[in-house]
Every structure is written in structure tokens, then in C-alpha cells.
C-alpha positions in Angstrom: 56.6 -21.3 -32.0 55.8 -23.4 -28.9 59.9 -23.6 -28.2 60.1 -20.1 -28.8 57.2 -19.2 -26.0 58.5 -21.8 -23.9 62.5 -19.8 -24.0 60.3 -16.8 -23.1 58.5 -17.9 -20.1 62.0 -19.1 -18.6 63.4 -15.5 -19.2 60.4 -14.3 -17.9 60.4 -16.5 -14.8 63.7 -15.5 -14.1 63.1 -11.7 -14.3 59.8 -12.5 -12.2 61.5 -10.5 -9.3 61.7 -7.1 -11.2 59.4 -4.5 -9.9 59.6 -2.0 -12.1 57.2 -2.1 -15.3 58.8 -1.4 -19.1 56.4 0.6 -21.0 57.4 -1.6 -24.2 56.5 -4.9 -22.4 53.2 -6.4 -21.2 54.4 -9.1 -18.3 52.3 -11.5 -18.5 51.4 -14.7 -15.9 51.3 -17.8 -16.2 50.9 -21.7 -14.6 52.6 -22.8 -17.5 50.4 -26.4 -16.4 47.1 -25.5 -17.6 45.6 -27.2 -20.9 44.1 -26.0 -22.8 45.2 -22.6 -21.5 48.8 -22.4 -21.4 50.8 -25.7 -21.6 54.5 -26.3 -22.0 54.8 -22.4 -24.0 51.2 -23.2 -26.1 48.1 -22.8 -25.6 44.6 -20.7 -25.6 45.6 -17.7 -23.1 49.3 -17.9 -24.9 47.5 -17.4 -28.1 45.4 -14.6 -26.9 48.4 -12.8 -24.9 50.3 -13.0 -28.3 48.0 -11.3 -30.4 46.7 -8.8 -27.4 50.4 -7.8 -27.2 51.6 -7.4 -30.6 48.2 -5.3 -31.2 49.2 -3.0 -28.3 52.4 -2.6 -29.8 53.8 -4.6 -26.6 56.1 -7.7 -26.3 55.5 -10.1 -24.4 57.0 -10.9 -20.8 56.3 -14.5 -19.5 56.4 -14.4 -16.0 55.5 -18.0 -14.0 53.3 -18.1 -10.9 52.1 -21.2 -8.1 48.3 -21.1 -8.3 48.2 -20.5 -4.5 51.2 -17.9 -5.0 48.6 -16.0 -7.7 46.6 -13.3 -5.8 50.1 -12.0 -3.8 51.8 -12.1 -7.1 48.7 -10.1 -8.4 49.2 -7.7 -5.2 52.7 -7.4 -5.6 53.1 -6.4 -9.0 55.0 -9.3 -10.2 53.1 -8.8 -13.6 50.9 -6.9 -15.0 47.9 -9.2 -16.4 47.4 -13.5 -15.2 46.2 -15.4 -18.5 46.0 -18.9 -17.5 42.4 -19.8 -17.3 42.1 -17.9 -14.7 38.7 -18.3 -12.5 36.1 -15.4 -11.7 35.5 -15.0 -8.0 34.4 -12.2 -5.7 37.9 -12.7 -3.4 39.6 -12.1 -7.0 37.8 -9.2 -8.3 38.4 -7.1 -5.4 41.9 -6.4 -6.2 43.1 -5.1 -9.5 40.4 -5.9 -12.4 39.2 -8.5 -14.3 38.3 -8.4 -17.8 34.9 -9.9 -19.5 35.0 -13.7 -19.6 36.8 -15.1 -22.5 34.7 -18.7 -21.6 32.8 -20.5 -19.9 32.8 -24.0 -18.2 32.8 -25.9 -14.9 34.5 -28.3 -12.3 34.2 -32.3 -13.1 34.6 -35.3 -11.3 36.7 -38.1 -13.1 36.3 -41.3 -11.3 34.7 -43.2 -8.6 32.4 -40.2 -6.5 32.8 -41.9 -3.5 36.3 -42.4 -3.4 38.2 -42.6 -0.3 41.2 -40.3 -1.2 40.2 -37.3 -4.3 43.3 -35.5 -5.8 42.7 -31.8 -6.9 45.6 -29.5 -7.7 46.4 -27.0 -4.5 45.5 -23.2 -4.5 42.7 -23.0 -7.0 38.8 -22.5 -7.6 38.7 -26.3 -8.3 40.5 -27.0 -5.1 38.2 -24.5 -3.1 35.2 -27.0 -5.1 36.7 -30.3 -3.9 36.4 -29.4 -0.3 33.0 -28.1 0.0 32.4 -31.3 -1.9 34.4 -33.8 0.4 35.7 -34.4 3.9 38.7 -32.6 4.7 40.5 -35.9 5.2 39.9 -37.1 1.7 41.5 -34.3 -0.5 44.7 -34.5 -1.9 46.0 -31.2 -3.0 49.1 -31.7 -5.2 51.4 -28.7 -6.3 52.4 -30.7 -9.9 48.9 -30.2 -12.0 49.7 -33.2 -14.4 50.6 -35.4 -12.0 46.6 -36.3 -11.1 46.2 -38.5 -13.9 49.0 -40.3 -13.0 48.0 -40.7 -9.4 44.7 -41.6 -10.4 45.8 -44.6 -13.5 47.8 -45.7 -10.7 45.4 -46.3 -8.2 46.7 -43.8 -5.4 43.8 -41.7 -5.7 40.2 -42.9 -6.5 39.1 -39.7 -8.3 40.2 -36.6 -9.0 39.1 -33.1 -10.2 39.6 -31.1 -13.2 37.5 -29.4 -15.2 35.5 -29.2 -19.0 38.1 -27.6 -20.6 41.0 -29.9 -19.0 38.7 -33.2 -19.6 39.2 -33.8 -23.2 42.9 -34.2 -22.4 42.6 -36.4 -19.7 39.6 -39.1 -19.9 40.6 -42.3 -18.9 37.8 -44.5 -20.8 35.9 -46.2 -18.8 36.0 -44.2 -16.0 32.7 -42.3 -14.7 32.7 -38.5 -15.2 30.4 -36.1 -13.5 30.5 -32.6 -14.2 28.6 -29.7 -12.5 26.5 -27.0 -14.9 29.2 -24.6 -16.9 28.7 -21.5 -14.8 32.8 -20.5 -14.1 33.8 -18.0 -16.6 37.6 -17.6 -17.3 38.8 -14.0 -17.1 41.7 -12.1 -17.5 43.3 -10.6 -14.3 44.9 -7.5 -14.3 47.0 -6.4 -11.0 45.9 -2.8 -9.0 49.2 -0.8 -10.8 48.0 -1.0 -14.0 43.8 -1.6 -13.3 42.4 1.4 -14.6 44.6 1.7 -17.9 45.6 -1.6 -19.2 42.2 -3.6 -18.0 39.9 -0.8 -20.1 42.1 -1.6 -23.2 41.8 -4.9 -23.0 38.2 -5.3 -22.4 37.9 -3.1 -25.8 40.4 -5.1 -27.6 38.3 -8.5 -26.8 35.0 -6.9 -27.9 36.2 -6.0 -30.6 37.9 -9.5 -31.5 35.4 -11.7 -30.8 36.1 -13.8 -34.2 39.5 -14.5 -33.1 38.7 -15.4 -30.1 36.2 -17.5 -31.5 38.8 -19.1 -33.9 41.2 -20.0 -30.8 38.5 -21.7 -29.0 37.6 -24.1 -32.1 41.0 -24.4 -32.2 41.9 -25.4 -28.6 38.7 -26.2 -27.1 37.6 -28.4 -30.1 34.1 -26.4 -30.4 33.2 -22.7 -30.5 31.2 -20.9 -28.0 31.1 -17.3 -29.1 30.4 -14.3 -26.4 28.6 -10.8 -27.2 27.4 -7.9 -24.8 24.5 -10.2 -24.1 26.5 -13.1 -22.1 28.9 -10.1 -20.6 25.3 -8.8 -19.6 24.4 -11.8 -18.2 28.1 -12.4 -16.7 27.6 -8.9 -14.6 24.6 -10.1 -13.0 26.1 -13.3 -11.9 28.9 -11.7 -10.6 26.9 -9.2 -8.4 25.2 -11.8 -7.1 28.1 -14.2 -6.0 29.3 -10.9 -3.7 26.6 -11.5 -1.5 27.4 -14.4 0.2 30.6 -12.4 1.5 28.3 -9.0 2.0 25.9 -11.7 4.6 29.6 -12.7 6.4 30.3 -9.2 6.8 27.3 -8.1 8.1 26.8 -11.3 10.8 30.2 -10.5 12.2 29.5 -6.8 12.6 26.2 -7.0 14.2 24.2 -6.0 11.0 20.7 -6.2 9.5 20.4 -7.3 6.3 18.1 -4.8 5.1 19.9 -1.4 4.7 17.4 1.0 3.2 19.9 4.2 3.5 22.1 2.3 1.3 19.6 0.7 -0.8 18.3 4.4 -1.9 21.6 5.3 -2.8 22.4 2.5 -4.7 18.8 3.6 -6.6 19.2 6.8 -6.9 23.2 6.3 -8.6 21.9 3.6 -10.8 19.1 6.4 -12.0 21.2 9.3 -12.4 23.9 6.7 -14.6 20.8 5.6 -16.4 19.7 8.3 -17.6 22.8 9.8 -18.8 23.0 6.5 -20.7 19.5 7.1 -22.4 17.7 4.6 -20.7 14.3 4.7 -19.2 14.5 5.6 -15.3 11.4 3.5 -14.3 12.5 0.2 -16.2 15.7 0.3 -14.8 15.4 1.5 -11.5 12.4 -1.6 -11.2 15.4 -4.0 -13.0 18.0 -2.7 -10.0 15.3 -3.1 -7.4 14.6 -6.5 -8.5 18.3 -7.5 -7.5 18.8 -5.7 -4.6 15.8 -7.9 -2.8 17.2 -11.0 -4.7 20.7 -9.9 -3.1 19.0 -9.7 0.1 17.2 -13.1 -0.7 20.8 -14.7 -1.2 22.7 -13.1 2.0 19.5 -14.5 4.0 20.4 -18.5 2.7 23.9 -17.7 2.7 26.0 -20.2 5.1 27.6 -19.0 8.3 31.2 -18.1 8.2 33.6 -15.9 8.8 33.6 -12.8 6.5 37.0 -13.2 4.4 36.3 -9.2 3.0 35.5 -6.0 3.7 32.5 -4.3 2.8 33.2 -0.9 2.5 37.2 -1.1 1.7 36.6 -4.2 -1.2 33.1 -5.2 -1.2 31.7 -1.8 -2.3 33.9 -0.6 -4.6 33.6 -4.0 -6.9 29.8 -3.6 -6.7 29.6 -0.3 -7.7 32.3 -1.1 -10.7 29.9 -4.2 -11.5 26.6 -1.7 -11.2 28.0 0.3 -13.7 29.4 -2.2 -16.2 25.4 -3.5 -16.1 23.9 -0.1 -17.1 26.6 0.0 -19.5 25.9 -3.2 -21.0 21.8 -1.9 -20.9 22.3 1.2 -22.6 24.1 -0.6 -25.9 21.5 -3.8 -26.0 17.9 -2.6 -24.6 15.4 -3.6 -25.3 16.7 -7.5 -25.4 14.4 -9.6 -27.5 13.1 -12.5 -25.1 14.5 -15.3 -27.5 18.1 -14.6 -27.0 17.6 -14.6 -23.5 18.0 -18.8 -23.8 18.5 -21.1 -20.6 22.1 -21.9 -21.5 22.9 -18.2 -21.4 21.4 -17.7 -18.3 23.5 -20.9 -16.6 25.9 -18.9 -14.4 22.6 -17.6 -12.7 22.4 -20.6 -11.5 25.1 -20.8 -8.7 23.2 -19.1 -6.1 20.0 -18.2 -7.5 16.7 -20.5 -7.8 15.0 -21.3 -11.8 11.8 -18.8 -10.4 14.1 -16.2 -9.1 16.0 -16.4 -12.3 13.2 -16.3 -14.0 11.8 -13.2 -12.7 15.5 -11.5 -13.2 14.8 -12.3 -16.8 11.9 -10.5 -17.2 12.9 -7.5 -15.7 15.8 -7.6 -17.5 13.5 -8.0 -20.8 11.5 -5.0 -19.5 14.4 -2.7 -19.7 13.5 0.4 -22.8 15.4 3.1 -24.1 14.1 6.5 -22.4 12.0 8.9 -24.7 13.6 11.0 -27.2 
């Protein structure tokens, strides 16, 4: 099976520069370099794409990207979906669409955290980590994934970076391993041709086959971690807030206050009108949305200076309303949510840019959240 996929992705990497989509055929992307995700034709994501397709009554295309060749491949309509543990991130979201996480997990350290010269491999969220991490100077990025290792058992690097679901392939015992909380979720990118369609479908399709999923992950992350509404709940706040950092950019280089009460009102009274439509209660959730708008405002206000890197109204926008409406979504199928199931370790990918109290106070807004009268 594994030489089979593997014949397929070298067709599909040397088709990569057709254009023009076959209905019959799902072109799927791939690093081809990513355990447990897709590796040498086998893997998680290859797994998933498999059964995705054949459901879909698609076949499969394999088409091979560069990690820092992804997002213009994505642009360009090279194919039509990445599946190779691909990262969520605001910069991503913005173009095309990108599914409910499929996992969860985080960036680790392996070896000596003060070393001199760190290898990470070029063009990815992990590399993106390294560098806010370490000097400039000390960061290695290397185009050949599972080379690290090798650099590193040979001494040429002191440490380098990976992450929980790579680790289990690549401990070196005896060496110190630090890893931050799980808060990435892998997704499912889907390029701006075929956004609307094809990313709808497959957001049902891994809904509704959650136990498969969950049997993939035994299988190829050597422990389950099943996903419902709740953590996609959970995954739509987190994203929201991770936009804001970029919105706080955007504004400082314009000349902009954060507060924005014209906007704010609209964002209310959408959110209402949705809500209602949904059968929720108005005044829960219009106090729920209120509650993140001044924690959004609480984030842009700590957010570092920088240059904005995208647009509000062309990118930002657009992706928050999306995420705004996934949220009620997600609230009209689950409220009210039972405290209990509203656990610490779901609530980790809170934790990126939001404090335990303010988390804390998002949960019990969230857990205020009713049905609307009959």
C-alpha cells in the first residue's frame, strides 16, 4: 500500500503544474517528510485523504509542495486541499479555508535549550516558533526535514525543534526535551477555487467520522484524542482570538484606535440576528459576544509592535465573520454546555494569548449560553 501511495505522489508531483481541476480527482498536497502525517507514501493525513476521497467518490492526486512554497501553492491552485499536518494560523486562514482540527499538539525542544546553533526545518509554524524563541544568529533552517536528527546525533547542532506528534520518532535517549502546552491544531487547507464547495463537504465528512479518525490516531499517534462540537467550539474561539494580534498591527500603522464602537455594534447586532435564527437566546449570546470583543480589545492592547502582515477589511474581516458564524453554529447544536465538560485540557489552545482569569471568565459566559424560548 505504502509503495503504491508513494508511485502516486511521484505522478502527482510531476503533474503538479496542471492548472486545470478534474472533477473525478481530489489533488491533494503533501511534504511527503512529515511523520506521523505523511511519510515516504504512509501516514495519518495519507490515511485520511484515502478514505475522504474514495467516500467522495474521488481518486486521489498526490501533488508535492516545499513547506515555504505552501501558501503560493495554495494561492495558485496547484491543488485543491494540503494534508500534511498542516498548522492553524490567522496568515493561513485568510486564503481559501480550513477545515475543523483533526488534532491537537505543540512545538518541542530536543536537546540542550541553550544551545549555540538550533536546527528547525525552513518555512513552517515551527520555524516561525524557533525564532521568536532564539537569536536570529542561532537558527538553522534546513530544507531536508529528516536531516535534524542527524545534524543533531552529530553534534552540528546543539538542539533542534520538532514537535509532539514528530517526538516519538525521534528521541534521542538521554537528551532533555521541553515541550510547550498542546495548543496547535492540525487542519486541513483547502485553496480559494474550491473553498466554498469542497471545504463544507469535508468539514461534514470529519464530523461525521470521528471514530475513524479516532482509529487513525491510535494507530499513528500511539494514543487517541477524540474531538466533538465541543473542542471545534472551543477551537473557534481560539482562532478569533489569535486574529487580533494582526487586527492591533493594522490599526497602529493606520493611525487607528482600538476601540471601534461602530463596528463593534455591528458585529452585535449580526451575531443577534444569526442567533436568533439559530434558536438561541439573544441576551446570553449577545453578553457571550460582548465578552470577546473587550477580551479582543484586551489582546490587540498587549499585542507586540510590528508591522501589520494583513489587511483588515480585504482578509482580516471576512475570516472573522466566517469564524463568528461557525461559533453560533457550534452554540446553537451544544447549548447549554454542562460546566464539567468544559475541562482545562480542553480549554488549552486558550491559552496562547489569553490569561487563566480571562479564560476563565470566557468559560462562564460560554456556560451561560441557553436555548431561546419556545
Amino acid at each position: 500500500m505504502a509503495r503504491t501511495i508513494a508511485i502516486a505522489l511521484a505522478i502527482g508531483l510531476a503533474l503538479a503544474g496542471r492548472l486545470q481541476a478534474d472533477p473525478g480527482v481530489l489533488r491533494v498536497g503533501t511534504s511527503g517528510d512529515y511523520a506521523p502525517f505523511s511519510l515516504g507514501g504512509a501516514g495519518f493525513d495519507v490515511d485520511v485523504a484515502a478514505a475522504l476521497a474514495k467516500d467522495l467518490g474521488l481518486r486521489v492526486e498526490w501533488v508535492r509542495f516545499r513547506w515555504p512554497e505552501l501558501r503560493s501553492m495554495i494561492e495558485a491552485g496547484r491543488f485543491d486541499v494540503a494534508m500534511s499536518g498542516i498548522t492553524w494560523r490567522p496568515e493561513r486562514a485568510v486564503v481559501g479555508r480550513t477545515t475543523r482540527a483533526i488534532a491537537q499538539g505543540g512545538p518541542c525542544l530536543v536537546g540542550d535549550p541553550a544551545a549555540v546553533l538550533v536546527a528547525v526545518n525552513h518555512g513552517g509554524v515551527l520555524e516561525a516558533w524557533a525564532r521568536r524563541r532564539f537569536a536570529g544568529d542561532s537558527v538553522l533552517a534546513v530544507d531536508d526535514n529528516l536531516s535534524m536528527p542527524m545534524l543533531f546525533a552529530g553534534g552540528a547542532v546543539g538542539a533542534f525543534v520538532t514537535d509532539s506528534f514528530e517526538l516519538a520518532g525521534w528521541r534521542r535517549s538521554g537528551a532533555p526535551i521541553e515541550c510547550d502546552p498542546p495548543r496547535d491544531r492540525k487542519v486541513y487547507w483547502i485553496g480559494p477555487s474550491r473553498a466554498a464547495e469542497l471545504g463544507a463537504r469535508i468539514d461534514r465528512w470529519l464530523a461525521d467520522n470521528e471514530p475513524r479518525l479516532e482509529d487513525l490516531r491510535l494507530r499513528w499517534f500511539g494514543q487517541g484524542a477524540p474531538r466533538d462540537d465541543l473542542d471545534d467550539l472551543v477551537d473557534q474561539l481560539a482562532r478569533r482570538i489569535a486574529f487580533m494580534p494582526y487586527v492591533a498591527a493594522w490599526k497602529r500603522a493606520h493611525g487607528l484606535p482600538i476601540e471601534d464602537p461602530a463596528r463593534e455594534k455591528v458585529v452585535l447586532a449580526d451575531t443577534t440576528r444569526v442567533a436568533r435564527a439559530r434558536g438561541l437566546d439573544e441576551t446570553s449570546v449577545r453578553e457571550f459576544f460582548t465578552l470577546q470583543i473587550d477580551l479582543a480589545k484586551t489582546v490587540e492592547r498587549r499585542a507586540a509592535s510590528g508591522p501589520p502582515t494583513l489587511d483588515l477589511e480585504r482578509e482580516i474581516r471576512p475570516a472573522l465573520s466566517q469564524i463568528g458564524q461557525a461559533i453560533v453554529e457550534r452554540l446553537a447544536a451544544l447549548a447549554p454546555v454542562e460546566p464539567s465538560r468544559l475541562s482545562s485540557e480542553r480549554l488549552v489552545p486558550l491559552g496562547e494569548l489569553l490569561t487563566p482569569d480571562e479564560i476563565s471568565k470566557l468559560r462562564n459566559a460560554l456556560v451561560a449560553v441557553r436555548k431561546g424560548a419556545s
